[in-house]
N, C-alpha and C positions, 0 to 999 in steps of 0.2 A: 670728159664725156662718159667715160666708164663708169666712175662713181656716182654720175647720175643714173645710167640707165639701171647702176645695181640697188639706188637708194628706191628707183620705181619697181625694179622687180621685188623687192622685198613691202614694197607696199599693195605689191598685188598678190604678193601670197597671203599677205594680211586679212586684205580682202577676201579670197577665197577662203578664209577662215572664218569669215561673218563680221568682221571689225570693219570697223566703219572708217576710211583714211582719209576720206574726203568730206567736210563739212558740207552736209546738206545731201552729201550721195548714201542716206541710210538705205541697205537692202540690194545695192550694187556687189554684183562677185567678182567685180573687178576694179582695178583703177580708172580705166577707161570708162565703164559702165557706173561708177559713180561720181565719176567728172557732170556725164550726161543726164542723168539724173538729178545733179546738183543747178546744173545749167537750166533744166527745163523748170525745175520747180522756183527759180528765182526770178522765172519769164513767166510765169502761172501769176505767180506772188504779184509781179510788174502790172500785166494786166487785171489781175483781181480788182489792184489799188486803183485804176482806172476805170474800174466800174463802178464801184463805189464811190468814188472821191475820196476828199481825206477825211471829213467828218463820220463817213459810212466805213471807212478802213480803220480808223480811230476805234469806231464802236464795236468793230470785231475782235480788233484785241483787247478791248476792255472785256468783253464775256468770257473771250479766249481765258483768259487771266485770274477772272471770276472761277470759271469753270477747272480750273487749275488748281485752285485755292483751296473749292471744294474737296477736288481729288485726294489733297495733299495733308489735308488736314492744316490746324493753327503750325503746329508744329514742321513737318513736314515744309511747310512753304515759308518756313524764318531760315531754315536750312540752306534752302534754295537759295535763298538770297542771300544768305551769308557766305555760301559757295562763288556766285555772280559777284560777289565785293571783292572775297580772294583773287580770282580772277584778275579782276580789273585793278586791284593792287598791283600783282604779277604784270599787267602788262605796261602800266603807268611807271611804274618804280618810284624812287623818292622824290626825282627831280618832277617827274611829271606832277604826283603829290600836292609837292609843294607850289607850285605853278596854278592849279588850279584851287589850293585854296586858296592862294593869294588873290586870284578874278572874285572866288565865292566870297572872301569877305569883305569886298569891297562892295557887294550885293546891299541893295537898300529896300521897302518897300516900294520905291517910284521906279529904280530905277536897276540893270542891271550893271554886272560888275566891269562886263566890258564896256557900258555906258560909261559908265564912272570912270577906269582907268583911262577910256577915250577922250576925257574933259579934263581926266586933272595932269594927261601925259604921263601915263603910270603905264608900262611896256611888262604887256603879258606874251608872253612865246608860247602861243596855244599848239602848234608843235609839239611841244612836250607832253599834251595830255589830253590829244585827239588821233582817232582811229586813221592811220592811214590806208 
């Protein structure tokens, strides 16, 4: 229990520093106050997507994205996404990798790869390279 509460007090001096420790709690001067921040803005986000629908939450991140692209310039936003690839390298690792292209190539025009693995008894462990 110690090494927990020391792993939080050092992430709330973090925060009192202006570092961000909590995905989604940007602008919290605390652990606690960027938990709550992080909390309310994924219940914003929740409801947002319920007023819209999905087709009208669809189209907000499509402008979102646009609007992004703009900011960032061509270059700028191949960065972006070149950094989001790392990432998701990083988190997948090789087995994950490999597992998922193993589903993608078995991707056809008709049909997809878990389709396909589904009929021909081809055992994907999508485990390995979905977000838990």
């Amino acid at each position: 229990m110690a090494s927990k509460q020391q792993s939080r007090e050092e992430l709330d001096e973090k925060a009192k520093q202006g570092e961000t420790v909590v995905p989604g709690g940007t602008g919290g001067k605390s652990v606690e106050a960027q938990e709550r921040l992080a909390e309310g803005r994924s219940k914003g986000g929740q409801t947002r997507r319920e007023q819209l629908g999905h087709e009208g939450y669809q189209e907000m991140g499509h402008k979102g994205g646009e609007t992004r692209k703009e900011q960032l310039g061509h270059e700028g936003y191949q960065e972006m996404g070149h950094k989001g690839g790392e990432t998701r390298k990083e988190q997948l690792g090789h087995e994950g990798y490999k597992e998922m292209g193993r589903k993608g190539g078995l991707s056809t025009m008709d049909k997809s790869g878990g389709e396909r693995a589904e009929e021909e008894g081809i055992e994907i462990d999508e485990s390995k390279f979905t977000n838990k």
